[in-house]
C-alpha positions as CSV (number, residue, x, y, z in Angstrom):
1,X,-52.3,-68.4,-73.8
2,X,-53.8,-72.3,-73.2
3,X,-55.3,-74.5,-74.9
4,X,-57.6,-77.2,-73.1
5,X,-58.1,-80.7,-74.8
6,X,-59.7,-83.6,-74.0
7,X,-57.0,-86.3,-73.4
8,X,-57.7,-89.6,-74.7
9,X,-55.9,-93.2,-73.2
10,X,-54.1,-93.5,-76.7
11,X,-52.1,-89.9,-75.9
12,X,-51.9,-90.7,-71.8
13,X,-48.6,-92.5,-72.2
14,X,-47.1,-89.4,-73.6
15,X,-48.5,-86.9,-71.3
16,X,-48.2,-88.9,-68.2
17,X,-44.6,-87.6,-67.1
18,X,-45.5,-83.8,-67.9
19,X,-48.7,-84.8,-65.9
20,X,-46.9,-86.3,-63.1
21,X,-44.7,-82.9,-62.9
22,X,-47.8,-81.3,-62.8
23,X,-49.4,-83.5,-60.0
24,X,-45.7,-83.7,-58.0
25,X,-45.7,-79.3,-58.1
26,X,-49.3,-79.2,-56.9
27,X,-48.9,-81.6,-54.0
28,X,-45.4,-79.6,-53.1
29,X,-47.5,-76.6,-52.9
30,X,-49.5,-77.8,-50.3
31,X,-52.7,-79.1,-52.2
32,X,-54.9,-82.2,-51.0
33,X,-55.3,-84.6,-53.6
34,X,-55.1,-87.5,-52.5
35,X,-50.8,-87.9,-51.4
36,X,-48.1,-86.9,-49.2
37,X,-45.2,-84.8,-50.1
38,X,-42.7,-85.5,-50.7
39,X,-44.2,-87.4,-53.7
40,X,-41.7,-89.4,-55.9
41,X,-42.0,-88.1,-60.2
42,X,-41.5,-92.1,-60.7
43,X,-44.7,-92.8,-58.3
44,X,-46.6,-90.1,-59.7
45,X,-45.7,-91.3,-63.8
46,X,-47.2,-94.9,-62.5
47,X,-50.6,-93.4,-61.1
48,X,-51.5,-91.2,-64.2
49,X,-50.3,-94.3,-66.8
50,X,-52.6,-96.4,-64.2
51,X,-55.6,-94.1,-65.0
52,X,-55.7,-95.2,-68.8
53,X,-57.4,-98.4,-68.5
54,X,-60.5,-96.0,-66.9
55,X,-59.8,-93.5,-70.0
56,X,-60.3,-96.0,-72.1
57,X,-63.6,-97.7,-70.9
58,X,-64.9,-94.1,-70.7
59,X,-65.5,-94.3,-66.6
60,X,-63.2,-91.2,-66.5
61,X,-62.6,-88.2,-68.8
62,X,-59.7,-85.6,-68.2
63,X,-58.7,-82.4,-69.6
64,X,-55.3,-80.5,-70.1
65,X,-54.0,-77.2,-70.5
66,X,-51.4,-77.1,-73.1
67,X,-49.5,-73.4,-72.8
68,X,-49.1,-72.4,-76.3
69,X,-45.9,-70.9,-76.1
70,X,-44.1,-73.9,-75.5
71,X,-46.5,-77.5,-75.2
72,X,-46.3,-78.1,-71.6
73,X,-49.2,-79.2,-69.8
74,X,-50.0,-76.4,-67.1
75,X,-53.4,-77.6,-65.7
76,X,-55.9,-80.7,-65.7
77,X,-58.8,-81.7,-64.7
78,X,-60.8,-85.0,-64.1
79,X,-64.6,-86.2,-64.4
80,X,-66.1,-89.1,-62.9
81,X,-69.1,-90.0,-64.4
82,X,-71.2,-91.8,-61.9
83,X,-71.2,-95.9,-63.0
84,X,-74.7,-96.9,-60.9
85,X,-78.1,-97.0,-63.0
86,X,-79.5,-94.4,-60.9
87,X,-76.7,-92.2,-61.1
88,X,-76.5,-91.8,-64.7
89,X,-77.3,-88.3,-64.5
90,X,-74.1,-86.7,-62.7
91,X,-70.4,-86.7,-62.0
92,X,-67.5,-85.9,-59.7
93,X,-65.2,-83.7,-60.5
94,X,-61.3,-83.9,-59.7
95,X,-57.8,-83.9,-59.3
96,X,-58.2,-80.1,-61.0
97,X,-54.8,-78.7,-60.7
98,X,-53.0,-75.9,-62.2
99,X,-48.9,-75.6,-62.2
100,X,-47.7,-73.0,-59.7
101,X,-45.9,-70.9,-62.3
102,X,-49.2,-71.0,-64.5
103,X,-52.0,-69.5,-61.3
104,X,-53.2,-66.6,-61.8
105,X,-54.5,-66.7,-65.3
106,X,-58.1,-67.9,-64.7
107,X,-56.8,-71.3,-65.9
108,X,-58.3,-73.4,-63.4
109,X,-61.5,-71.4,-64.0
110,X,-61.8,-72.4,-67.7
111,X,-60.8,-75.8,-67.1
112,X,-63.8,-75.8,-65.1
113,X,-66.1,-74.8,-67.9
114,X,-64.7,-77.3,-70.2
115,X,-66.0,-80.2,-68.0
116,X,-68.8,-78.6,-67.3
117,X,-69.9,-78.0,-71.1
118,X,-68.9,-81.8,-71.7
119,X,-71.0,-83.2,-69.1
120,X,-74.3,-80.9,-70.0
121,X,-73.6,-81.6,-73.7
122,X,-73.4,-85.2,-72.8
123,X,-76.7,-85.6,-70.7
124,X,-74.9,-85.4,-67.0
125,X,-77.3,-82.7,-65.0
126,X,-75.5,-82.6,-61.6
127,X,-71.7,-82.4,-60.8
128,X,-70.1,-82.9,-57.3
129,X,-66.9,-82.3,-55.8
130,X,-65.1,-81.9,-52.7
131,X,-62.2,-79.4,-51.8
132,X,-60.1,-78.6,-48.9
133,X,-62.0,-75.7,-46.9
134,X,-60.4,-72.2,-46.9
135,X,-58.1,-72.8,-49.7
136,X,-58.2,-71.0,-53.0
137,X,-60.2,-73.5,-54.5
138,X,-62.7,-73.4,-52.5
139,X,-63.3,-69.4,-53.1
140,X,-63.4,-69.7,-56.8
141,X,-65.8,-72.6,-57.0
142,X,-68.1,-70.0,-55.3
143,X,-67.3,-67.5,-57.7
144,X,-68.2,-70.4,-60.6
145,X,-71.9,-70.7,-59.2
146,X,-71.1,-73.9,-57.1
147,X,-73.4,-74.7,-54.6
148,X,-72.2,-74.9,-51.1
149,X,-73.3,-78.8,-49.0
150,X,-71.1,-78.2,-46.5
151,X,-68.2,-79.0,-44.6
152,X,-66.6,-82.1,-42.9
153,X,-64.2,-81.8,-40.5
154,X,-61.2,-83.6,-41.0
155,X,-62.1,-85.2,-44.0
156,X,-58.3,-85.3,-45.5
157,X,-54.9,-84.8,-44.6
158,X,-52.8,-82.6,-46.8
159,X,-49.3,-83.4,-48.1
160,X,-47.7,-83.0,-44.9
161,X,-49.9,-85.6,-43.1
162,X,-52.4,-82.4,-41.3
163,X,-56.2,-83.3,-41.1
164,X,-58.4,-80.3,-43.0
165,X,-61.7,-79.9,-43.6
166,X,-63.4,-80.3,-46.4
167,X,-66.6,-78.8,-48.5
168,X,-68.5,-80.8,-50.5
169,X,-69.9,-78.8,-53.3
170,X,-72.9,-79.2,-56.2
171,X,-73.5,-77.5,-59.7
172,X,-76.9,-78.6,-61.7
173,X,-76.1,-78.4,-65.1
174,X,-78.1,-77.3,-67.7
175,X,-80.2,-79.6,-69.9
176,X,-78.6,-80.4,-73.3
177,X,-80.0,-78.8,-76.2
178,X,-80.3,-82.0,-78.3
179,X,-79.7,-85.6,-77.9
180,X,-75.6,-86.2,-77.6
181,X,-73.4,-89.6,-77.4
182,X,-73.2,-90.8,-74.0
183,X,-69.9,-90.0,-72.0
184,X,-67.2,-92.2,-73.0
């Protein structure tokens, strides 16, 4: 069993190595997100404890997975709510990533749903995101009622330096129920 949490800046510090194992597994097993394997756990530490200055001034929220049994962080997931007046009213998702001994478990899935019932409690009515095309990801986005752009050719390079494809990706959210703090 998980249990997904909003992380806040104040407990980044002492999540960013178990993050940066996290992050260093994913990119090892061959996922774009942004680096090249092999990725060094000191480099990876510095980027998440770089992300808290963002955390704090709300201009990016993230999630963990915690497994129960034993406190580690299994997955994450990132949202980007848009900073421009007239985008107000969505987000980009990211850097989801669940450890390799933890797949399998509908984890990445349910991460997933936590963002997206933050952002449609929050006011946010359209998500966005972009993932490497033909990958696992990409098939269970579909199968979470994503909506399909399309697809640009050799958007990204995976950890081993490769150009890949990528699909760019939609969800309108519902509208909230009743008025709710903005993101932040």
């Amino acid at each position: 069993m998980y249990t997904i949490e909003r992380l806040t800046a104040d407990g980044l510090p002492d999540a960013a190595e178990q993050l940066a194992g996290l992050l260093v597994d994913t990119v090892d097993a061959g996922a774009s997100l942004g680096f090249l394997a092999p990725l060094d756990p000191a480099d990876a530490t510095a980027w998440w404890r770089a992300l808290a200055p963002e955390l704090a001034a709300g201009r990016l929220l993230l999630w963990t997975a915690r497994a129960d049994a034993d406190g580690r962080i299994a997955g994450t997931v990132q949202l980007r709510p848009a900073a421009t007046a007239n985008g107000r009213h969505r987000g980009e998702v990211a850097k989801l990533m669940v450890h390799r001994a933890d797949r399998g478990r509908r984890l990445a899935g349910r991460l997933l749903a936590a963002l997206e019932a933050a952002g449609a409690e929050h006011g946010l009515r359209l998500l966005v995101l972009d993932t490497e095309t033909g990958s696992p990801a990409e098939r269970m986005y579909e199968a979470a009622g994503w909506t399909r752009v399309g697809t640009v050719p050799d958007y990204a390079t995976d950890p081993a330096g490769v150009p890949h494809s990528t699909t760019v990706f939609f969800k309108a959210l519902p509208p909230r129920a009743e008025a709710a703090p903005a993101l932040g």
